[in-house]
N, C-alpha and C positions, 0 to 999 in steps of 0.2 A: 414572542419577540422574534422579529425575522431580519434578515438582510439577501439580499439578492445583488450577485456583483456576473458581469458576462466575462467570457474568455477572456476577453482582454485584460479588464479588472483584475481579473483573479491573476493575474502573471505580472501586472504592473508596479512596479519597485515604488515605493514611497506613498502610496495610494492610500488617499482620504477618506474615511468614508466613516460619517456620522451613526449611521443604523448598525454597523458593524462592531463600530466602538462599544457602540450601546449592548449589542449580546455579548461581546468580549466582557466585559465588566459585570454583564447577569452573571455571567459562568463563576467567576472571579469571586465577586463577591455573595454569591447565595451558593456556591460550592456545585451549581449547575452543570449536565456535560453539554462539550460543544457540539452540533451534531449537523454534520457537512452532507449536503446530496449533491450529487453530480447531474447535470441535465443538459441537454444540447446547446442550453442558450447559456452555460456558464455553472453557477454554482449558488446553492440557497444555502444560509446557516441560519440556526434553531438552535435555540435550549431546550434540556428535558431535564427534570425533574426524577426519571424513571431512576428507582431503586438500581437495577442492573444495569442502568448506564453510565451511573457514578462511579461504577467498583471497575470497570474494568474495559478498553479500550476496543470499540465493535466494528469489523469489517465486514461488510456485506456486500457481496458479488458472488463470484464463482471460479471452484477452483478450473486453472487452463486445463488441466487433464483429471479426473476423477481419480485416478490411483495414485495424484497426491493429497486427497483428503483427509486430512485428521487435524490433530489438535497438538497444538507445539507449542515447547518452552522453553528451548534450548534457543541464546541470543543470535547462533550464525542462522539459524533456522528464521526465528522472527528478522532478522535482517534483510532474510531476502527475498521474503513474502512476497510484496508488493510487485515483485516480477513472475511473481506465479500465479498470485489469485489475483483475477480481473474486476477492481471494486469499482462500486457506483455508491456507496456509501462510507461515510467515516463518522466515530461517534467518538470524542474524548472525555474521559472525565474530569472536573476542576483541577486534579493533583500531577494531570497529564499534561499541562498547558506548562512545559518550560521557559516556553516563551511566546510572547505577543506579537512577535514581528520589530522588524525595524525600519529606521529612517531610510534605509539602501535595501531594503527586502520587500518582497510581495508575499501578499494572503497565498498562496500556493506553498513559497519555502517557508512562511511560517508553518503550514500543517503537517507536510511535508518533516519538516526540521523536528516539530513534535514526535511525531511518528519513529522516527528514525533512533530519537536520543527513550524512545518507549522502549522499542524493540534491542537496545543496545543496555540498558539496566534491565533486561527480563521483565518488564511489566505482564500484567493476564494481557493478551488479546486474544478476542474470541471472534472467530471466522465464523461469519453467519451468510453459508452458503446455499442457494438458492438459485433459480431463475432467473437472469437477466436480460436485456434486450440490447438493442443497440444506442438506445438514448443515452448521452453521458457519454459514450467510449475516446469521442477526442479528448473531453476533459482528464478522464481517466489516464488514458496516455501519455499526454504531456505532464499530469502531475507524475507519471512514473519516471520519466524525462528526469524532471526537476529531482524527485529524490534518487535518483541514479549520481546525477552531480552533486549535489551533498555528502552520498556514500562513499563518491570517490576520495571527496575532500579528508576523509578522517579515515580512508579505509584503503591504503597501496595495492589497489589487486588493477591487473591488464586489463580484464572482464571489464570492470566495470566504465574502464574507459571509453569502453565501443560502444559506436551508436546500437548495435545489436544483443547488448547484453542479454538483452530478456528472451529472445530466441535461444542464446547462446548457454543462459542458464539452463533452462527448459530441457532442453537438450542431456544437458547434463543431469538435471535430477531424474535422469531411467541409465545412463551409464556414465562414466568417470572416465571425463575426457581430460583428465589434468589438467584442466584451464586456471581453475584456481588457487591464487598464490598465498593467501589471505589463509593462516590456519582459522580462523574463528568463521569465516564461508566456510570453508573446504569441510568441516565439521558439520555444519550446519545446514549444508548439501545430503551431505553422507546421510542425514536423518530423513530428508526425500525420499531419496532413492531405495532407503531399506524401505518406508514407507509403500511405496510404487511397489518393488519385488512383493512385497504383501497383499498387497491387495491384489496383484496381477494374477498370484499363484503359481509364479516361473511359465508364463505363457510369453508370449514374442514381444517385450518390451519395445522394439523397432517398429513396429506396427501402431504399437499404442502411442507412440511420439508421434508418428505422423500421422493419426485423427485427431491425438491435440493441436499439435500446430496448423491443422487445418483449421478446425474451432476459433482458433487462437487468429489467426489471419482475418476468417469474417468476424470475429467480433470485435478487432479493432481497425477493419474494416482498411487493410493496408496490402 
């Protein structure tokens, strides 16, 4: 079962769409996960069946800097993922779908909105990091857009007001720029940045921020 919605689609508030309904409902009702790909022309969703897709929420792209690589559980951490690893994929499982979307919402904040209330109860997410290209990265971008505004909506922090959050995070998870006001971020940074010091082995952190952000730049091509 598939559906296939383009940019526009995918962002547009109140949007019909017959094929879509139809996976939403597989998922629903055969306990299916949703499984969202990112592509130039917009956005393809699928069900799976797959044993490991049903347990546990699957991000595949790439982290923006390698010495933030590993595996988190901590909620300010999964929070604020989405402005650190650069995904071209999203996979939810049946129990993860809070919600459908609404009559004044688009496919983007529903997934978006899933994600966000995943990462705020601790659910598994598993960062399936890999290889990427540059197909997908507008998509990608703007859904990071869209849950940036969500975030802010239930989450009082400056950061996430600015159009540059996600540099601004970035930044922050190799030193502590007190930007964040949010004890549940400001935690959930701190778990980066120990992360980064570790993997780096106390070598020039400063350096290592700016091959990310360069990375970071051509991959979202901005």
């Amino acid at each position: 079962m598939r559906a296939q919605l383009t940019l526009d689609k995918l962002f547009q508030a109140g949007l019909q769409s017959p094929e879509l309904d139809a996976v939403l409902l597989s998922c629903a009702s055969r306990g299916e996960s949703l499984r969202v790909e990112l592509t130039d022309e917009g956005a393809t969703f699928t069900t799976s069946a797959d044993a490991e897709a049903t347990q546990a929420i699957g991000i595949r792209g790439r982290w923006r800097s390698e010495l933030l690589r590993g595996s988190y559980d901590h909620a300010g951490s999964l929070l604020l993922a989405p402005f650190l690893f650069a995904f071209r994929e999203l996979s939810f499982p049946a129990q993860s779908l809070y919600t459908m979307g609404g009559s004044a919402r688009s496919v983007a904040d529903m997934c978006m909105r899933n994600l966000f209330f995943a990462a705020l109860r601790r659910e598994p997410i598993r960062f399936l990091a890999g290889p990427v290209g540059k197909s997908g990265a507008r998509a990608s971008r703007d859904l990071v857009r869209m849950y940036r505004w969500i975030a802010k909506s239930y989450l009082p922090d400056e950061v996430l007001a600015r159009g540059d959050a996600a540099e601004l995070l970035l930044a922050n998870s190799f030193t502590d720029l007190g930007l964040l006001t949010s004890p549940l971020l400001a935690s959930g940074m701190w778990k980066y940045r120990d992360t980064a010091a570790l993997m780096h082995r106390g070598g020039d952190c400063k350096v290592a921020f700016m091959l990310a952000r360069q990375r970071a730049m051509a991959l979202y091509e901005t």
